[in-house]
N, C-alpha and C positions, 0 to 999 in steps of 0.2 A: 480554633478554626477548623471547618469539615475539610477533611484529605481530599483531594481530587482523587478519582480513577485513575487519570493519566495525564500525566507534565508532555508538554509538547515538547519536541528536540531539544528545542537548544537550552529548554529548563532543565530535562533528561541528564544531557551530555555539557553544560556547563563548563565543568570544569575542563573536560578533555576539549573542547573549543579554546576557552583560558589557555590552556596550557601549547595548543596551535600555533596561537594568535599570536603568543611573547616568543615564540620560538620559530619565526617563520620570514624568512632573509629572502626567498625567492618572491620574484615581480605580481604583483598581484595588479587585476584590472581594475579599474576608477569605480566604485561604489560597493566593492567586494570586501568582506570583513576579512578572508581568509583567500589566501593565492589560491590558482587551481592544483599546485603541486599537494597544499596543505588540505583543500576541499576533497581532493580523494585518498588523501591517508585518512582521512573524516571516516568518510564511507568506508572505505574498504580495509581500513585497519593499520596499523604499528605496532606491532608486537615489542620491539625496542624502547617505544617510548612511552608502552603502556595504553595505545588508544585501541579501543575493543573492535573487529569487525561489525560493523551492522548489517550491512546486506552481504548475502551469500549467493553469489552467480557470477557473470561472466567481465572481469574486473576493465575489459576494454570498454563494454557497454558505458561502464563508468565515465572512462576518457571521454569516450564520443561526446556522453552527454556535457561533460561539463563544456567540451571546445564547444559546443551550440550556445551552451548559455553565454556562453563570451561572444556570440556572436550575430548578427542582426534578425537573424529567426528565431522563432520562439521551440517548445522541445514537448515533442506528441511520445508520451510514453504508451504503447500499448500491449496486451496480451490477454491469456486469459486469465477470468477472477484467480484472485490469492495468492499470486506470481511477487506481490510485493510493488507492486507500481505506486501506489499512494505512498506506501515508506519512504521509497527511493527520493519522490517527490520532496517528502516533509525534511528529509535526511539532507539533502542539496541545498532548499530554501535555508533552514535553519545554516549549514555551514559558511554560506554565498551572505546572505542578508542579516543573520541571527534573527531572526522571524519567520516561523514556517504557518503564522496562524493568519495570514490574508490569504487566504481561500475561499472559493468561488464552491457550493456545492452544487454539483449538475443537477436538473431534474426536467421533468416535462413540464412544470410550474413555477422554470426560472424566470423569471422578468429583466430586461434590461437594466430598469433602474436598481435590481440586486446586483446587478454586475456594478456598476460604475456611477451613480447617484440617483438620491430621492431627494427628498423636500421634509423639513419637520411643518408641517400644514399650520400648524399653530403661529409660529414666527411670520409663514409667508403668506397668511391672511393678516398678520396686523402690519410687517414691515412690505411686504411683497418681497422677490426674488434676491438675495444676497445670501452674501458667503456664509455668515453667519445660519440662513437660513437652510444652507446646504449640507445633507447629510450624506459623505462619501463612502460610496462602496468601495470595494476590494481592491479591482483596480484601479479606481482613481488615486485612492493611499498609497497604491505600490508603483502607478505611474510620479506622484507627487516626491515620493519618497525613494523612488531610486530602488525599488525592492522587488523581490521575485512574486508575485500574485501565481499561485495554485490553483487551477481550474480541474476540477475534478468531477468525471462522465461525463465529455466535453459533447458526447454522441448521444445524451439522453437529452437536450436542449434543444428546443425548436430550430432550424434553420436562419430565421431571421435575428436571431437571441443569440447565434453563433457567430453569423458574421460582423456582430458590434467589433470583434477582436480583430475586424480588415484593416483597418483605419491607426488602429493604436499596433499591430502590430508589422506594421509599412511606415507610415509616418510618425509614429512613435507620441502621437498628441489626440486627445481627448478634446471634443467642444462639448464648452456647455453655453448653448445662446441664450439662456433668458438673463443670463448678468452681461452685465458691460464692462469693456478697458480690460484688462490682462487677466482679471477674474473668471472670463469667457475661456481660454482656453490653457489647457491644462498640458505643458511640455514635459514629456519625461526625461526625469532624472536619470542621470549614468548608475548604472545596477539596476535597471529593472530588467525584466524580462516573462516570459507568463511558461509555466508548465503543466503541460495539461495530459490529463491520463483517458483512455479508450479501452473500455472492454471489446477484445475482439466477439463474444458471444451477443454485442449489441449492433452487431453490424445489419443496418439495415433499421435500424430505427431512427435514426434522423444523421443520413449519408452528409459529412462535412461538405459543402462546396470546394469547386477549383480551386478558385483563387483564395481560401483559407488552408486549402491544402497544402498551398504554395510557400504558404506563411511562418511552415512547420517544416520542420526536422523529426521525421518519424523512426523512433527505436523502439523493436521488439524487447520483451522483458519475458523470458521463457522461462517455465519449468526449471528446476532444479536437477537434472541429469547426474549428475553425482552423488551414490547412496552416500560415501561417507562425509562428505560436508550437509546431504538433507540431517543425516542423526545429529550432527553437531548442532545444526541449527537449532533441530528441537528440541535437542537438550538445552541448549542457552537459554531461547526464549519461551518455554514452560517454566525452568527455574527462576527464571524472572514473573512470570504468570503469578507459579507458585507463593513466592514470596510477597509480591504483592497484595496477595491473596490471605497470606497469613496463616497459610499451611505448611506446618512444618513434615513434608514428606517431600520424595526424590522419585522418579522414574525409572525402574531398575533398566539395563543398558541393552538386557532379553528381550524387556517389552519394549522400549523404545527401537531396536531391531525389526521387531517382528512386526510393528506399526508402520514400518518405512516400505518393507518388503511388502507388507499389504498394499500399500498406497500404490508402491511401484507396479505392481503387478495390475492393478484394476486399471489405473493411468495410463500403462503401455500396453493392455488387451494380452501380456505371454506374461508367463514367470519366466526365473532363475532354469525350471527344468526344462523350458520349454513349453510348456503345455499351453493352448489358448484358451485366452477367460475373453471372455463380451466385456467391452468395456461401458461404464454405465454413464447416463448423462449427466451424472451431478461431478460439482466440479471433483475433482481430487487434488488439490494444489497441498503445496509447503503450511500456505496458512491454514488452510482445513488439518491439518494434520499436528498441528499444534494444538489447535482447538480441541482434536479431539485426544491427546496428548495430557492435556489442562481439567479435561472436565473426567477422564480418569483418573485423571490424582484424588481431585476434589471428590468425588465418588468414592473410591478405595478409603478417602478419609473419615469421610463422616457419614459412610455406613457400612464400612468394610473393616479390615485390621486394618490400613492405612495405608498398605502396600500394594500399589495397582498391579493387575496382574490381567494376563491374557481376556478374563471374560469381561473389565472391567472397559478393555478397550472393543472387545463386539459389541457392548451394546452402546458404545459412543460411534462407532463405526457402521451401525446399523441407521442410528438415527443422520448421519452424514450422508449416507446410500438413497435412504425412503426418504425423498424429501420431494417432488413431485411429479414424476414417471413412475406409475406402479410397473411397467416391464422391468425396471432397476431393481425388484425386488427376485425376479425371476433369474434375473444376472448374480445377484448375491448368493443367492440360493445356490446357486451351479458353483460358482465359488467354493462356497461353505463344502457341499457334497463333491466337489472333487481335488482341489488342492491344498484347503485348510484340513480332510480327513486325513490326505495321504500324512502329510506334515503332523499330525495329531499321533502317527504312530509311535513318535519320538519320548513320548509323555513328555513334554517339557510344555513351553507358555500356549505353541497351537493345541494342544489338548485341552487347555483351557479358556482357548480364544473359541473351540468347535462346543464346549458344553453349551455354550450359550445362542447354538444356533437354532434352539427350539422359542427362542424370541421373534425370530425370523415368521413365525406360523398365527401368532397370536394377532 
């Protein structure tokens, strides 16, 4: 059988769900696999009992959201790209429902009946409209089903494709009139609820109305402000990248350093000494930073000695920068020529992050 890329949560985390589940005495809500006490030792870790942190931020954000999902509004994650808002999303669903994969993907090309039902045309040209003939979308399975439905870029959907969620997330029921007798409408089950994520960089492309605004419990999902949990992270999940990858190399802990400090500095416009850098407009998030973390490994490996090193991360770092503002180039450049050289005097990994700034010209 071909491996997948990637197991969704609750295949991921299996066992540390198992091992929740039999060990977990506090109250849990009516359609919930897992308590909320047990839902956020999920996410945010037990070192005692062996369950791994997955997201790394701010561990109240967590509370909040779970008291929402227990409660009659639905749960607007927003912030900017690579913050981790889809993780958080999949990490919750899978602990709450053990299914993180009824998800709604946002787009300007979403249709209603991808949200919540179509027709297999075959069936309902020879029988006409039944259940049989009914093919349920996302939320109809997770209103049916008592389960959390993920709606993700809830700001890149039409307005009219938005507000389907007024209805099911106020009265908690779905019509479908072309069937008759109980089949017409669709009551949700206890555990459902919808969480839905928001690039703040999309604001202004299709502005949520009032009253679905109302509908929602909006939490920010920021940056990671703390150098020493950012390194932790990217050491975790590149070693993970890594191995799934089937690369047997590591990220020494210099360059994983000296990738944080870059980030941090382009991110927050000052370094460590002070000094001001232009910040550029591409994103710089945790997750970019992993990525570019991962594809120096893989670089280092299979055209290097194997060991990533300072140049191996400018030129992943170069290609994260130039990606569509050429004045981003103009900002790297300044960069490079005034606090990657001063740093470069050290000889250590920015020495080898600056040789490679003649990539920057080509």
């Amino acid at each position: 059988m071909t491996e997948i890329l990637r197991a969704p949560a609750e295949v991921q985390h299996a066992d540390e769900i198992a091992r929740l589940a039999a060990d977990d005495p506090h109250p849990r809500p009516d359609g919930w696999r897992l308590s909320p006490r047990a839902v956020r030792r999920f996410v945010v870790g037990d070192e005692r009992h062996g369950i791994a942190r997955k997201f790394y931020g701010d561990d109240a954000l967590i509370d909040r959201c779970i008291v929402t999902l227990m409660s009659n509004r639905g749960l607007l994650l927003v912030g900017e790209p690579g913050t981790a808002k889809s993780m958080l999303s999949e990490l919750l669903a899978a602990a709450i429902s053990g299914d993180s994969t009824c998800t709604v993907q946002g787009s300007a090309g979403t249709t209603g009946d991808q949200i919540t039902y179509s027709w297999n045309y075959a069936l309902l040209l020879a029988e006409g409209p039944s259940p049989r003939a009914l093919v349920r979308g996302p939320l109809h399975e997770a209103m049916a089903q008592g389960r959390i439905c993920r709606f993700e870029e809830v700001t890149r959907v039409q307005p009219e494709i938005q507000d389907v969620l007024i209805g099911m997330l106020s009265d908690k029921v779905l019509h479908v009139p072309e069937l008759d007798g109980p089949d017409a409408t669709v009551f949700a089950a206890r555990g459902f609820n919808i969480i839905a994520t928001a690039n703040l960089r999309d604001r202004g492309v299709h502005e949520m109305s009032s009253a679905l605004k109302r509908r929602f419990n909006f939490e920010t999902v920021r940056p990671i402000s703390d150098r020493k949990l950012e390194v932790r992270l990217i050491k975790e999940q590149t070693a993970a990248l890594l191995q799934r990858s089937g690369v047997p190399t590591t990220v020494p802990d210099d360059v994983v350093d000296l990738l944080v400090t870059a980030f941090h500095d382009l991110r927050d416009g000052t370094t460590q000494e002070g000094t001001a850098v232009e910040r550029p407009t591409a994103v710089m998030s945790s997750a970019e930073a992993v990525a570019v973390a991962h594809a120096a490994a893989l670089d280092a490996h299979y055209f290097g000695d194997g060991v990533p090193g300072g140049e191996h991360i400018a030129r992943q770092l170069i290609g994260t920068v130039l990606k569509d503002n050429p004045e981003d180039g103009k900002k790297l450049r300044h960069y490079f020529d005034v606090v990657v050289k001063q740093r470069a005097r050290r000889k250590d990994q920015w020495s080898r992050l600056l040789d490679a700034r003649r990539e920057l010209d080509r």
